[in-house]
Backbone bond lengths (Angstrom), bond angles and torsions (degrees), N, CA, C in turn:
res aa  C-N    CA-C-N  psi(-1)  N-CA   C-N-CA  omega(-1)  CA-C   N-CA-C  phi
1 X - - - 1.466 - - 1.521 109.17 -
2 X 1.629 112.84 133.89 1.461 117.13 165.32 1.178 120.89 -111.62
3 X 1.390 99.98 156.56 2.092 105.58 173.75 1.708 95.43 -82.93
4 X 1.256 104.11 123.01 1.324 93.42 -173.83 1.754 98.97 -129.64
5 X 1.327 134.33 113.15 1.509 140.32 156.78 0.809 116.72 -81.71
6 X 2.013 97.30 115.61 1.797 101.51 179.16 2.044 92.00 -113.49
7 X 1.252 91.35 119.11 1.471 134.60 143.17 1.602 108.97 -18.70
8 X 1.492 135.88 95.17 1.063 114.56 164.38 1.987 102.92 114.46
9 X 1.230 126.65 136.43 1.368 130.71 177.91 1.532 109.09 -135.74
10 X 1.380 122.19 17.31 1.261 104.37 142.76 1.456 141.16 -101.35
11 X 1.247 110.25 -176.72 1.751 111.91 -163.43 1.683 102.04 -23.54
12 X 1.161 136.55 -42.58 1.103 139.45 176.42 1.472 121.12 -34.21
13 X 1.372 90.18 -71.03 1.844 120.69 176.20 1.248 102.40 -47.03
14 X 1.377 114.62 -84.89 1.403 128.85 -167.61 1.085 123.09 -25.01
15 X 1.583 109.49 -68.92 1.499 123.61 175.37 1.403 110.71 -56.37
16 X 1.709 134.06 -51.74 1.165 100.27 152.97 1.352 152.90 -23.68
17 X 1.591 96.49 -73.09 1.319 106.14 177.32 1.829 113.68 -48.91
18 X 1.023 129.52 -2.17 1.509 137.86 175.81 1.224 116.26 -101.98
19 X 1.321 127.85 -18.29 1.392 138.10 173.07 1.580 103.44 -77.14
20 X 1.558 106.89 -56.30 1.718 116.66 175.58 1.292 119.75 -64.50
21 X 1.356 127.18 -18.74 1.151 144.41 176.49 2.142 99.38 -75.43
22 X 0.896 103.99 -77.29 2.015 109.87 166.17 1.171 103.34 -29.68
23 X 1.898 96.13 -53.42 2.277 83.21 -168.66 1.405 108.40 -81.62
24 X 1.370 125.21 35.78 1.485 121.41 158.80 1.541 127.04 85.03
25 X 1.683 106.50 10.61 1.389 125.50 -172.43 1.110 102.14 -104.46
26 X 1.749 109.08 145.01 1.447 100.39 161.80 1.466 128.84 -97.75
27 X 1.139 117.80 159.37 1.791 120.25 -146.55 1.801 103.27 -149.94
28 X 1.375 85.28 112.88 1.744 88.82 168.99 1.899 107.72 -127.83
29 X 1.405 88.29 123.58 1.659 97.13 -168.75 1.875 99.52 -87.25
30 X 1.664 117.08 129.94 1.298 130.94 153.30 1.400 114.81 -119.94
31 X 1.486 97.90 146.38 1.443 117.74 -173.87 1.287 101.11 -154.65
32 X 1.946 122.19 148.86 1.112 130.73 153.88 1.648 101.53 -50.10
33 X 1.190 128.29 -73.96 1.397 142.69 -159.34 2.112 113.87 -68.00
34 X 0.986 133.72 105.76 1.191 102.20 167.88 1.549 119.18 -67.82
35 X 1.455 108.74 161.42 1.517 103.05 160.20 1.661 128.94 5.90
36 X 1.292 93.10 -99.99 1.665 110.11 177.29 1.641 113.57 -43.72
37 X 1.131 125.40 -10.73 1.145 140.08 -173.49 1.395 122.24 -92.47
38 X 1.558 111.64 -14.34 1.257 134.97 -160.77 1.457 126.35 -82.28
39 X 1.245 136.69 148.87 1.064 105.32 179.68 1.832 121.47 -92.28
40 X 1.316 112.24 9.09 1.566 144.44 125.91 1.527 109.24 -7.46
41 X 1.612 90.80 -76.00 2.007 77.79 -176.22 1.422 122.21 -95.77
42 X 1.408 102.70 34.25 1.939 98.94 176.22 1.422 92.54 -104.89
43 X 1.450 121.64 -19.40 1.703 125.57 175.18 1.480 113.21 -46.41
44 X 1.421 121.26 111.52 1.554 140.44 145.11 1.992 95.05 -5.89
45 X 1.148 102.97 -47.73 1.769 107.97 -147.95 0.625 138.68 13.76
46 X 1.406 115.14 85.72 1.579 136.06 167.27 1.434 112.42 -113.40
47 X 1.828 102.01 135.21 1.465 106.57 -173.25 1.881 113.18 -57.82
48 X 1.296 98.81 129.06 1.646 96.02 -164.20 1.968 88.34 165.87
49 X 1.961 81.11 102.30 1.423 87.51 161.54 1.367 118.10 -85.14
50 X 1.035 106.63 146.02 1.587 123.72 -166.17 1.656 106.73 -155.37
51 X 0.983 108.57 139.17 1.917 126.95 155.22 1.809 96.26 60.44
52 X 1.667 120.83 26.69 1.256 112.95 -168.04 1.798 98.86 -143.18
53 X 1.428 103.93 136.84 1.713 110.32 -173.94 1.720 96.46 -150.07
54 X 1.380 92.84 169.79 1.116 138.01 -5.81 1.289 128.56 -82.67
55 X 1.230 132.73 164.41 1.589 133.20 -142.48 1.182 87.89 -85.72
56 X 1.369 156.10 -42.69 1.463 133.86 -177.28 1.031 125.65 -59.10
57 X 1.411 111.58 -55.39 1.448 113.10 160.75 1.653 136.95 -47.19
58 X 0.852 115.00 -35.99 1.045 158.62 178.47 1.870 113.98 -61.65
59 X 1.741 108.15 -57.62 0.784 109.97 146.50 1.431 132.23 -56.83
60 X 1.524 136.73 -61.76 1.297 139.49 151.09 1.486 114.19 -4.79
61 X 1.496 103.43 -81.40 1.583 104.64 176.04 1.015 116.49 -45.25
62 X 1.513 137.08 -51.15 1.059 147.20 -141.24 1.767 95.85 -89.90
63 X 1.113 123.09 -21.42 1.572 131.54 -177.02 1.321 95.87 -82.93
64 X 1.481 126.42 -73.42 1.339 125.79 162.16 1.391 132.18 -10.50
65 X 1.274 101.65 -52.54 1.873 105.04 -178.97 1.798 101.49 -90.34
66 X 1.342 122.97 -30.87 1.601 93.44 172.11 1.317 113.94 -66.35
67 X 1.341 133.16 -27.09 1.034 127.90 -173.98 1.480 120.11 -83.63
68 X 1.064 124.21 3.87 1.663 144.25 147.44 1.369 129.19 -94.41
69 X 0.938 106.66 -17.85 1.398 117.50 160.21 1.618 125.64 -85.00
70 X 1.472 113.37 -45.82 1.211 111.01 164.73 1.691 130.40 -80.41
71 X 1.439 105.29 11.84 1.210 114.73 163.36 1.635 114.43 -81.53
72 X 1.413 93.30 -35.76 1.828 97.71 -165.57 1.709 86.58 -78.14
73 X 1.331 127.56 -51.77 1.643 113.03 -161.05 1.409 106.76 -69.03
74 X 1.399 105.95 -4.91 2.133 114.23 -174.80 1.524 94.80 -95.10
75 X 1.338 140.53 -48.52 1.354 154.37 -110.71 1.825 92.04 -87.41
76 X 1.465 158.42 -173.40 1.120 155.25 131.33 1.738 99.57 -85.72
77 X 1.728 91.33 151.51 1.430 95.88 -172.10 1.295 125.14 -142.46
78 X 1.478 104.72 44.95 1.373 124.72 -174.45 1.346 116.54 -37.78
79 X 1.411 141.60 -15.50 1.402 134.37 -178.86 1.868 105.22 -106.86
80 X 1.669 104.01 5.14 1.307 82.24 173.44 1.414 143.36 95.21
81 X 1.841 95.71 -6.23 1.632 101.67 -156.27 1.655 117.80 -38.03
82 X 1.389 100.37 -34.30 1.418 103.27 -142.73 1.637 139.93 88.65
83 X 1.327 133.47 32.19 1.407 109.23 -154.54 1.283 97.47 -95.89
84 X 1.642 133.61 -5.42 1.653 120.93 157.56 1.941 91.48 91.15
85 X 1.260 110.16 7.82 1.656 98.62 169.20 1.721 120.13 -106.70
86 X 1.028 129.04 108.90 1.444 137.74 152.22 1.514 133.46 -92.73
87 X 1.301 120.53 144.86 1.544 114.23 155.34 0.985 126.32 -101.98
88 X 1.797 95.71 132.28 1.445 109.94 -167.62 1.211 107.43 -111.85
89 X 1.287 153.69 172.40 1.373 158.77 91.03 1.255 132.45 -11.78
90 X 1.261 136.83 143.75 1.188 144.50 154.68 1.584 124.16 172.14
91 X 1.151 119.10 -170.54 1.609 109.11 -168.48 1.005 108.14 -134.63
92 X 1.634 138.90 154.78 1.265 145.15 168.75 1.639 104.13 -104.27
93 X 1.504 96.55 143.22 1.347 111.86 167.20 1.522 130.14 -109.62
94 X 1.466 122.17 166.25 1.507 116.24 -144.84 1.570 88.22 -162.74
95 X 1.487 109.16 120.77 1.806 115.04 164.00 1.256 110.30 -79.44
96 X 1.426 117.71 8.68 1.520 88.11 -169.25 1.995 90.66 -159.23
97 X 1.308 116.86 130.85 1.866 114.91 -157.13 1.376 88.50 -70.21
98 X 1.839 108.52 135.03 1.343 108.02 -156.55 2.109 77.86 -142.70
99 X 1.243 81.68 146.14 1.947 99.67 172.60 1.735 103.65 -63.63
100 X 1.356 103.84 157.64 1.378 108.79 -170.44 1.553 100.10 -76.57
101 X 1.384 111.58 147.58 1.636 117.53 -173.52 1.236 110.64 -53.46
102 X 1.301 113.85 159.37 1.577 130.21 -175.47 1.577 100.93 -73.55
103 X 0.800 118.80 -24.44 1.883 135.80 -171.69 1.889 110.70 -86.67
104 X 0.714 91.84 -0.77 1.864 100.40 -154.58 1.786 95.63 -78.59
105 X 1.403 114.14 -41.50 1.899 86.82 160.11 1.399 130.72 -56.59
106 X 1.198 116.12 -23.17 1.219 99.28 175.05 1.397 128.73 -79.30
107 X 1.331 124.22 2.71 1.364 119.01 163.97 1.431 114.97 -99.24
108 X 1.452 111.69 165.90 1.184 109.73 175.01 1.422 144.32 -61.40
109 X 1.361 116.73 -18.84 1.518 148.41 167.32 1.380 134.21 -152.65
110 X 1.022 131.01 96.47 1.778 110.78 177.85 1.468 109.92 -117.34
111 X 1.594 121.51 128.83 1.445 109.35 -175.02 1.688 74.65 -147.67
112 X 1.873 76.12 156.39 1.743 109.87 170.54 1.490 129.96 -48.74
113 X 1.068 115.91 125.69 1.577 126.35 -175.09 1.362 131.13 -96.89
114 X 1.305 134.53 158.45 1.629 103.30 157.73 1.422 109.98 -74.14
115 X 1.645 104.22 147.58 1.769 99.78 166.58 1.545 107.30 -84.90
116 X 1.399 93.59 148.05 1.869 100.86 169.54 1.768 111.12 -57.34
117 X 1.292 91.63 175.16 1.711 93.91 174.61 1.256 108.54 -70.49
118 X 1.348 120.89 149.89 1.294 130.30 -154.38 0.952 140.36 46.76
119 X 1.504 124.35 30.72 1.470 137.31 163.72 1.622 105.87 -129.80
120 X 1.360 118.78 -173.02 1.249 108.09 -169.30 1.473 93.21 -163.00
121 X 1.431 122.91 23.52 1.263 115.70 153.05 1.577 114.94 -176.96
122 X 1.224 132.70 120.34 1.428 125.47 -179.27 1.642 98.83 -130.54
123 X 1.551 108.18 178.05 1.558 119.99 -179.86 2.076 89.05 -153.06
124 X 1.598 101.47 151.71 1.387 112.36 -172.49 1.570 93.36 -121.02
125 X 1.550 113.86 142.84 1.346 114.00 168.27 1.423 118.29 -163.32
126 X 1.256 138.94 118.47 1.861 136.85 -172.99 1.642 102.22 -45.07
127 X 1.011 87.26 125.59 1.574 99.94 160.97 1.448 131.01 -117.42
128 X 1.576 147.62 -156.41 1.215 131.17 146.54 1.529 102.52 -112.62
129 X 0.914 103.83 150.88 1.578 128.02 -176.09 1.200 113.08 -114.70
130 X 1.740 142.56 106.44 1.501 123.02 -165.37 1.131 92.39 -130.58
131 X 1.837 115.59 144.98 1.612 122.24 -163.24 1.914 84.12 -107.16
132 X 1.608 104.49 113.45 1.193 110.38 -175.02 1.315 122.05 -35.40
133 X 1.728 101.60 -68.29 1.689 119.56 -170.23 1.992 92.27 -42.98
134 X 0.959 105.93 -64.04 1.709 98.51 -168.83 1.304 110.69 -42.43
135 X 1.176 114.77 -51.02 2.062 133.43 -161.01 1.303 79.96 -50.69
136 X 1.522 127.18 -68.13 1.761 120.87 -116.31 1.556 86.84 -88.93
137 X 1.559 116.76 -34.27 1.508 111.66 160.94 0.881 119.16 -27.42
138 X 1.437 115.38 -94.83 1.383 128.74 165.69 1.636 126.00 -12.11
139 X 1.451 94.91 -62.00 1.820 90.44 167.65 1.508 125.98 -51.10
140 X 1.214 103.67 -36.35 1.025 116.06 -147.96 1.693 92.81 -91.62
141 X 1.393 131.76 -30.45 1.525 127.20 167.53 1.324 101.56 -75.50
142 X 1.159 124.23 -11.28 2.199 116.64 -170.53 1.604 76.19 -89.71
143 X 1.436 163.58 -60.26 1.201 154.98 -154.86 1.181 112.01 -59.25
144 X 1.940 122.65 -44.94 0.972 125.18 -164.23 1.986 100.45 -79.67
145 X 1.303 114.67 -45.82 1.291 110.80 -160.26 1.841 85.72 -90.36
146 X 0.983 137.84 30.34 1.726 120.62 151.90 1.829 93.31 -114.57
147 X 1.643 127.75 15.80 1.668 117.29 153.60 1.804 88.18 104.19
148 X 0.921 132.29 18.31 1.454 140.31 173.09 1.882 99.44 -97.96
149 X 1.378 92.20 138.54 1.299 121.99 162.88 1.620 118.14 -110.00
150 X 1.213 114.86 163.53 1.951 139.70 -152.75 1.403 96.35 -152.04
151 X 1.485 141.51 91.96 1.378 136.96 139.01 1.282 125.87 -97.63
152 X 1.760 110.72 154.00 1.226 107.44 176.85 1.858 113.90 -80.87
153 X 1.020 107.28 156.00 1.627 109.95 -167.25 1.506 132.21 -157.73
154 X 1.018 133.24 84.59 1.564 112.27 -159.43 1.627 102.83 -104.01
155 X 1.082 89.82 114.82 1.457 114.29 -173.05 1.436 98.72 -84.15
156 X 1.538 113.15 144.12 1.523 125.06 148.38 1.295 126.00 -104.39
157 X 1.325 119.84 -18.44 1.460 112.19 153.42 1.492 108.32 -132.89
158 X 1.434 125.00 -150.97 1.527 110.71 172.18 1.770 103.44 -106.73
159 X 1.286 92.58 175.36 1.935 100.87 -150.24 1.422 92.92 -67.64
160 X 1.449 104.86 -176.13 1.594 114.11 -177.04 1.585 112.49 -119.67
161 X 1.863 93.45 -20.99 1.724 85.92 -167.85 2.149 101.82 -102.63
162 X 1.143 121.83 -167.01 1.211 129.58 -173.44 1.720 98.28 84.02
163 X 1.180 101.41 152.84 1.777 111.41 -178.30 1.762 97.11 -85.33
164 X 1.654 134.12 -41.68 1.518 100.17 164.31 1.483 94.25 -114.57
165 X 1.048 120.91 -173.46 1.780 164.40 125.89 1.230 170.06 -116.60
166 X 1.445 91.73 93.77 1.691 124.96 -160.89 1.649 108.95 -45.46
167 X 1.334 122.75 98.35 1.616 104.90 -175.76 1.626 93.08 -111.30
168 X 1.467 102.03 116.42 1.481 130.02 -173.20 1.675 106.67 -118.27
169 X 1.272 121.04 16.19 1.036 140.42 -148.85 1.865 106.98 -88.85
170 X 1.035 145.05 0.63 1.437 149.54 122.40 1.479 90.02 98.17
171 X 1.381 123.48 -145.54 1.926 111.00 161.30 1.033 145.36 -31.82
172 X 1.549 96.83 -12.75 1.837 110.16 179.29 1.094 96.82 -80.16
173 X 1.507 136.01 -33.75 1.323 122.70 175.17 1.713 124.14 -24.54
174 X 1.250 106.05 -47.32 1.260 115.73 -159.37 1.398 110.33 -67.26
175 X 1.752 121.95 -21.03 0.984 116.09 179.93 1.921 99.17 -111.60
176 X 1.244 116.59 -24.16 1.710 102.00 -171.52 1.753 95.29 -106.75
177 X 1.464 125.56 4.58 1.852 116.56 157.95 1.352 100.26 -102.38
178 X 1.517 109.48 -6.52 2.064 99.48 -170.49 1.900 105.97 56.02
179 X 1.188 98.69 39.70 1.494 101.17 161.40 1.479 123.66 -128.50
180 X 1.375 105.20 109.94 1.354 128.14 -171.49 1.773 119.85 -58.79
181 X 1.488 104.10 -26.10 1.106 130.19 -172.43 1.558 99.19 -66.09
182 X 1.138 149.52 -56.59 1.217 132.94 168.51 1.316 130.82 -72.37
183 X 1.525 96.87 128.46 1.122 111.49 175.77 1.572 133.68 -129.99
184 X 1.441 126.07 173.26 1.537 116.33 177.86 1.236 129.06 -75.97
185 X 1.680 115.28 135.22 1.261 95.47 146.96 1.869 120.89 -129.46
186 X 0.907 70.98 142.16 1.810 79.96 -175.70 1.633 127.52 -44.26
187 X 0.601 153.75 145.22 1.816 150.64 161.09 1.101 110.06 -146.86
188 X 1.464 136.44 98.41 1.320 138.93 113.86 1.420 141.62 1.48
189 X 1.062 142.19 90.33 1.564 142.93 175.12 1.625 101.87 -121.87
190 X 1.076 103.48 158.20 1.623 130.99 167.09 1.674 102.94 -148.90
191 X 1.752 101.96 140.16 1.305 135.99 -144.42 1.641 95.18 -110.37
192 X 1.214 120.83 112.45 1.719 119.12 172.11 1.566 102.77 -103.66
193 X 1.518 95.83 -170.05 1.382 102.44 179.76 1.367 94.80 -96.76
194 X 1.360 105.87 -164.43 1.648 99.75 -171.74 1.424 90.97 -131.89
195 X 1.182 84.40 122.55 2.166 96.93 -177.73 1.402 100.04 -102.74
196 X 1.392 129.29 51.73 1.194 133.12 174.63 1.573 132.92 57.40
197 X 1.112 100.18 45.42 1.796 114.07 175.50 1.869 98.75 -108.33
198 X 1.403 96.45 126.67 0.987 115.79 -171.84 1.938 107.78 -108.33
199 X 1.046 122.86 12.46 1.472 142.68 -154.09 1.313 122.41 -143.41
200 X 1.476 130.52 97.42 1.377 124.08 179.01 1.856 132.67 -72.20
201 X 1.114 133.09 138.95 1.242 118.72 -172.00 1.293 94.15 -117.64
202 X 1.538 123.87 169.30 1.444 115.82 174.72 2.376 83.60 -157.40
203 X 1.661 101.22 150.97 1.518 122.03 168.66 1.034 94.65 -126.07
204 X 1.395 131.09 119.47 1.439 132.06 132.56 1.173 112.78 -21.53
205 X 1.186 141.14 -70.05 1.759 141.30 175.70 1.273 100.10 -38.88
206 X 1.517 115.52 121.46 1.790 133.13 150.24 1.939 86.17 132.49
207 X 1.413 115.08 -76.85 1.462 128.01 44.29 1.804 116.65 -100.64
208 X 1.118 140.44 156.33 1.589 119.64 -156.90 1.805 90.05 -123.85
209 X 1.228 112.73 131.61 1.700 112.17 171.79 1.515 103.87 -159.01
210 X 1.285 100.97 163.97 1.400 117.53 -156.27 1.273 104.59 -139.41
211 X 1.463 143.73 101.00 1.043 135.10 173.26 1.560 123.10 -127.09
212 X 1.141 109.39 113.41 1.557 129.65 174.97 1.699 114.44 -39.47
213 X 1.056 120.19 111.16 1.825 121.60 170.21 1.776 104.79 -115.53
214 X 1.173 111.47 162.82 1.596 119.21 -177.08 1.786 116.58 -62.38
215 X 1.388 102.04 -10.80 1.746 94.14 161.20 1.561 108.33 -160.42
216 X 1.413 106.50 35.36 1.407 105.33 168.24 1.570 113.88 -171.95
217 X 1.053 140.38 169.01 1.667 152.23 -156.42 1.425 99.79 -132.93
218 X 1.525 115.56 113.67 1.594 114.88 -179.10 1.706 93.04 -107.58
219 X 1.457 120.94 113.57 1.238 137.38 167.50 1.593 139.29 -113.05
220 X 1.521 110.14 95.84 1.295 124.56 -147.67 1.807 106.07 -111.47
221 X 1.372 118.67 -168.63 1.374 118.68 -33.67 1.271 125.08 175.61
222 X 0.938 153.46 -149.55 1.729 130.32 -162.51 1.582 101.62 -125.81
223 X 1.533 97.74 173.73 1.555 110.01 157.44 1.722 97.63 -147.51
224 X 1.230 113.85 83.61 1.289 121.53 132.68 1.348 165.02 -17.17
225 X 1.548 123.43 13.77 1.539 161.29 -142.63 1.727 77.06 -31.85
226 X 1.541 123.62 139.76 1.475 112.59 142.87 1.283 108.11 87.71
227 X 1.196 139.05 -22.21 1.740 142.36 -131.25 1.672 84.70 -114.96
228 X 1.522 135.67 121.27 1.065 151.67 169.02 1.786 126.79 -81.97
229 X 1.213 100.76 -48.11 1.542 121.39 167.58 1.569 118.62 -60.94
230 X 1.410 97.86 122.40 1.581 107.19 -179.48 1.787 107.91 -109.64
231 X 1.323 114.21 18.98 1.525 117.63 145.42 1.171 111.98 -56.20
232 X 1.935 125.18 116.86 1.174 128.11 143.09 1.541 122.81 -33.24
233 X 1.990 112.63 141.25 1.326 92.14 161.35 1.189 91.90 -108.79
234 X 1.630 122.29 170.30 1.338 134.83 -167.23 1.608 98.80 -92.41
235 X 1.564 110.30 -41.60 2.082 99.31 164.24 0.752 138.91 -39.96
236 X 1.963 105.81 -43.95 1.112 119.04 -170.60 1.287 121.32 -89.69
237 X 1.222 139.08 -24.99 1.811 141.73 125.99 1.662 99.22 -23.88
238 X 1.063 106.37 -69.51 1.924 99.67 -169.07 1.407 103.69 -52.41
239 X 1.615 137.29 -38.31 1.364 117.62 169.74 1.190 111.73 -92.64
240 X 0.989 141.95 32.96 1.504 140.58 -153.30 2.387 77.17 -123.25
241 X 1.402 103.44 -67.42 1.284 114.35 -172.95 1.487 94.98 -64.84
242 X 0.996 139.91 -7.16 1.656 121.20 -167.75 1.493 107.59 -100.99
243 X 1.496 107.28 -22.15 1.426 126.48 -169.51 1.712 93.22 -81.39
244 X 2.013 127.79 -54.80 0.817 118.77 -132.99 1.713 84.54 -103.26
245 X 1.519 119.91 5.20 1.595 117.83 169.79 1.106 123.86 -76.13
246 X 2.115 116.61 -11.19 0.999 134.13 -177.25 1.883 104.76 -68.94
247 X 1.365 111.97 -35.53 1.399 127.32 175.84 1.586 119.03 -75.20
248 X 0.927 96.78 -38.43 1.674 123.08 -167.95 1.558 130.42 -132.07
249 X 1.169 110.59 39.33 2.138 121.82 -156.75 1.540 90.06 -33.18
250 X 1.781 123.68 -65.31 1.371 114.53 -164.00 1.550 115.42 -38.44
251 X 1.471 139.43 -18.40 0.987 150.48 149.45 1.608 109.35 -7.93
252 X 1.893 104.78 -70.21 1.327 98.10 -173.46 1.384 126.66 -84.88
253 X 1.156 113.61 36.04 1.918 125.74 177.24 1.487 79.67 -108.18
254 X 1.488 138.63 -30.82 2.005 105.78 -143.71 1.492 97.72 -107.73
255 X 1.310 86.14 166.93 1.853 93.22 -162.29 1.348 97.45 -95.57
256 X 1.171 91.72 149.36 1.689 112.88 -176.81 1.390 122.02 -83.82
257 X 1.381 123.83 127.38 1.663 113.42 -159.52 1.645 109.54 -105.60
258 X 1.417 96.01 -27.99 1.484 89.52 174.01 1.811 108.84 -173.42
259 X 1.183 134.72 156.47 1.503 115.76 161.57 1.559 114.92 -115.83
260 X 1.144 112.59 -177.89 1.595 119.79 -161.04 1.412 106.81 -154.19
261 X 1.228 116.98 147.93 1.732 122.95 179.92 1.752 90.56 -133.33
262 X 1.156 112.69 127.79 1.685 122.15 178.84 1.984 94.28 -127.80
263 X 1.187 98.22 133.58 1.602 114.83 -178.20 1.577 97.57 -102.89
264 X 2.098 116.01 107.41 1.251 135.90 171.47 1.577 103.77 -59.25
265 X 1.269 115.31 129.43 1.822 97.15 176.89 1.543 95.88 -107.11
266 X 1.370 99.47 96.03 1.575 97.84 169.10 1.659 128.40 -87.17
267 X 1.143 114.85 -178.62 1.465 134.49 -171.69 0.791 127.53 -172.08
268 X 1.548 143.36 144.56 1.807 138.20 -160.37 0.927 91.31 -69.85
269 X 1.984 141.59 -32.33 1.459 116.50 -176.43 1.234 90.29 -154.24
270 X 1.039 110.01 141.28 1.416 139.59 162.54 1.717 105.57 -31.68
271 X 1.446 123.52 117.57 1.712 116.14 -166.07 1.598 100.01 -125.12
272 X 1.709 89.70 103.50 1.597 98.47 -175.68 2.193 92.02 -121.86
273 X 1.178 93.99 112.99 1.848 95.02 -179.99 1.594 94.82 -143.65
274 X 1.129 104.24 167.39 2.023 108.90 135.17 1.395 122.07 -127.00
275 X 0.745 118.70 149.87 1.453 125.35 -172.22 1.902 94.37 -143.95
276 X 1.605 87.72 118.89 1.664 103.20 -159.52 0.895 137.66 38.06
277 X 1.866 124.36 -87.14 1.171 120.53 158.55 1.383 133.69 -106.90
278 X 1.419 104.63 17.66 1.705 130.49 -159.38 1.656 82.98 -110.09
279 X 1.512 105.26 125.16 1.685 107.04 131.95 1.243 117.27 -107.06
280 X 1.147 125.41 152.17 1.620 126.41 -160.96 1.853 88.61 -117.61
281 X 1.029 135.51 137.18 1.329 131.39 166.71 1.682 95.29 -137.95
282 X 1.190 142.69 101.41 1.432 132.88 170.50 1.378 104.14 -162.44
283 X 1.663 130.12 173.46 1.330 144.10 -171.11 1.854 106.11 78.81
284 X 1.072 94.05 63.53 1.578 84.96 -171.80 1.512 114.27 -98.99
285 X 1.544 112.64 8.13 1.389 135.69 -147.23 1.684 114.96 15.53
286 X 1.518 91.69 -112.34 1.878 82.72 167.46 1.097 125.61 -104.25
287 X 0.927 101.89 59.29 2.102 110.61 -176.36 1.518 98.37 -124.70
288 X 1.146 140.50 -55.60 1.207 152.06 -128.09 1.722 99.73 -59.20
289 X 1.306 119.34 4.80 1.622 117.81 146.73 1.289 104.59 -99.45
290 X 1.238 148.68 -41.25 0.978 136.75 -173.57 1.403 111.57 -82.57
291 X 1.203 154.83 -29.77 1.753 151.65 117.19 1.400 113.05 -1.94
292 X 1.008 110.31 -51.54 1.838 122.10 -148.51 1.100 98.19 -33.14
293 X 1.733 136.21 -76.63 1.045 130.28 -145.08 1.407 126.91 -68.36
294 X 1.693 94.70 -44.11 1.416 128.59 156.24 1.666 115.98 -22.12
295 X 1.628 109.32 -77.53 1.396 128.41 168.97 1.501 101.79 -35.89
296 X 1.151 119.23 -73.13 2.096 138.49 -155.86 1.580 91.56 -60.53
297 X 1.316 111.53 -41.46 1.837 97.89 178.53 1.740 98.45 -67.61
298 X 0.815 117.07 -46.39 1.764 116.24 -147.09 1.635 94.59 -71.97
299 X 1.251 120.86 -43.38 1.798 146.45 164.98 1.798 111.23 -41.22
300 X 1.436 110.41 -45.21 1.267 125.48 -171.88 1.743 102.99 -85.41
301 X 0.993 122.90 -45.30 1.610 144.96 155.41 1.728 111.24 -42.66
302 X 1.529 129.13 -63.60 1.201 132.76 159.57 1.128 119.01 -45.25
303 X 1.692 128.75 -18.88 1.530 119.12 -149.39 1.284 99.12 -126.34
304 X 2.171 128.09 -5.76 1.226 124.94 110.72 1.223 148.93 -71.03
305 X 0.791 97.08 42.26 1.956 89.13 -167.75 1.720 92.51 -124.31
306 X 0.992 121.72 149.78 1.998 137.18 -155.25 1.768 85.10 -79.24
């Protein structure tokens, strides 16, 4: 067994730190940010790799976590947890007839759809859908009751003591891995009520998606290359909703509850290594819910091995 500090408390962190926690290590998670603080829970999260490579890997992980995820939204749950994950349905749309995604084994089904008017090709397939604020809860009590600790911490580089160190640390990378290579990207969402759509849609263009939660509609939203500031603009909600009414018109009757700017910490590839006593797990761009589990096995695996 190791003392092992993982770096970082979002979806990243967490789920690590819960994998290392099972494999019999002890694990105390620090972060500037708690949880709720993250830019983790402003994520839509819906399984859907996006802005994350390389694609093999990628795939792997990405197979890994649907298949943990759709256990918990399948699983019976007599105590209640809460973890806010279901599978839902819905379809993506496409202007232009496009080959089935490179990703498409890893779900359980994906077949051809009609496209709406003005597209000219979509495919429908269940996914999981996880309502952040609940998840990171949730994670974040499965850490505490398997003997894991959560402090606040603002680190300037990463720690010195514990035998490893998990740096799950997302943009902080750039200053506690000294890797310049990641960087932001911005995404925009604003939060409706939910006028009863039970069905997610998603456009690559903007990119524009719409995803249904149990008391609200997360409708997005940008990619921002570079863009640091998590000030909403008020235009960009107004085209953000004008784009995603094209999917969803009832959209523009429901009232808007709030908007959100979450900073993607991307990277040309996803950087999962160790190097001595460092595992580095970060650049997950916009996947890093859909990775999670994937990553935390492969992380939990590195953090036995001699």
């Amino acid at each position: 067994m190791s003392r092992v500090i993982v770096v970082g408390a979002g979806v990243i962190g967490l789920t690590c730190a819960v994998r290392l926690l099972e494999e019999g290590h002890r694990v105390d998670v620090v972060a500037r940010d708690l949880p709720g603080e993250t830019t983790s829970v402003v994520a839509a999260a819906i399984w859907y790799p996006y802005r994350a490579w390389p694609q093999e890997r990628v795939l792997a992980w990405g197979a890994r976590t649907y298949e943990v995820f759709s256990t918990l939204a399948t699983a019976d749950d007599p105590a209640g947890s809460g973890h806010g994950v279901a599978l839902v349905a819905g379809t993506e749309v496409m202007t232009e007839a496009t080959p089935d995604p490179w990703w498409a084994g890893a779900v359980e089904s994906l077949t051809r759809s009609a496209a709406p008017e003005g597209y000219r090709d979509a495919w429908t397939f269940a996914t999981p859908i996880i309502e952040m604020p609940l998840y990171l809860r949730w994670l974040a009590a499965r850490v505490e009751r398997l003997g894991g600790t959560l402090t606040r911490l603002n680190l300037s580089a990463l720690p010195t003591g514990g035998d490893l160190v998990v740096n799950t640390s997302g943009l902080g990378a750039r200053l506690l891995g000294a890797d310049a290579s990641v960087a932001p990207v911005a995404g925009q969402v604003l939060y409706v009520e939910q006028v009863g759509l039970d069905r997610w849609w998603l456009d690559g263009a903007g990119p524009t998606y719409v995803v249904p939660r149990s008391r609200d509609i997360v409708v997005g939203g940008t990619a921002d290359e570079g863009e640091w500031s998590r000030t909403p603009s008020p235009e960009t909600a107004e085209a953000i909703l004008r784009r995603a009414s094209r999917l969803v018109p009832d959209l523009l009757q429901a009232r808007v509850l709030r908007h959100k700017v979450g900073l993607r910490p991307a990277r040309p590839s996803v950087r999962l290594e160790r190097e001595g006593r460092i595992i580095h797990c970060y650049g997950h761009g916009g996947a890093g819910v859909t990775l999670s589990w994937g990553c935390a096995d492969e992380v939990a695996g590195l953090a036995s091995a001699c």
